[in-house]
C-alpha positions, 0 to 999 in steps of 0.5 A: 535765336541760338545758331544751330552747331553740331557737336562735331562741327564744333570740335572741328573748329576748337582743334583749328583755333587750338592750332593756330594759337599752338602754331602762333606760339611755337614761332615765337618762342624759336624766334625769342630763343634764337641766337642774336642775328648781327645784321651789321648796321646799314648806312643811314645818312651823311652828315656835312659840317664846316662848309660855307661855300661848297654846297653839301650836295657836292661833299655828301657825293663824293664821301658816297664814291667812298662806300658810305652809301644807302644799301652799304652795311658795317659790319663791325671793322668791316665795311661791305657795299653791294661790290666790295668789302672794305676796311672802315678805316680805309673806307674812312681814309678815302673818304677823307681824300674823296671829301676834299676834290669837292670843287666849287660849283661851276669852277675846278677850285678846290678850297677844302684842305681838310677833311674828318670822317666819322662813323657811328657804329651804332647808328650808321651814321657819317659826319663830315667835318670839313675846313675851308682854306681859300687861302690856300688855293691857287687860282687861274685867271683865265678870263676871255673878255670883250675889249 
């Protein structure tokens, strides 16, 4: 029950494998001795606290308009979108003032007054701290009703 192989068949098949392990070895020591690639650190999630009545989804849209977006990747002070590179700390600043045009569903009224951005370098993570004033607010009555 001995399979049969002839002595060049088999030196054949020695040289691929001795090949393969070669090949499989030298990439990985060029890729273990390669220099570090800084692939910057994408944006991977925003995340909303302080908000009672304006819904998250409104907050988190806005800060998005700012460049903190899926696909956006910071690169050490520097955010860069699929369009543009920005400062972060301009990207910040704008979406602090972009964070507080989030109106209640339904209404123009916009109750936050304040808005803090942070962003981990590390993770890609965006935390939105916002404050909720209705004090502050000015509202409109303009009803039209039945009489």
């Amino acid at each position: 029950m001995f399979i049969k192989i002839r002595r060049d068949t088999l030196i054949i098949l020695l040289l691929a494998f001795m090949l393969i392990v070669c090949g499989r070895l030298i990439t990985y020591v060029a890729f273990a001795s390669s220099e570090d690639i800084n692939d910057g650190t994408p944006i991977s999630g925003i995340i909303v606290k302080g908000n009672d009545i304006v819904p998250v989804d409104s907050i988190r849209a806005n800060v998005m308009q700012a460049g903190f977006r899926d696909g956006s990747v910071i690169y050490g002070d520097v955010l860069k979108t699929s369009k543009r590179e920005v400062s972060l700390q301009d990207a910040i600043q704008t979406a602090q003032e972009f964070a507080t045009w989030s109106t209640v569903p339904g209404t123009s009224i916009e109750p936050i007054t304040a808005a803090d951005v942070q962003v981990d370098r590390n993770t890609g993570v965006v935390t939105v701290t916002v404050i909720e004033d209705f004090s502050s607010v000015e509202f409109e009555n303009s009803t039209k009703g039945v009489t």
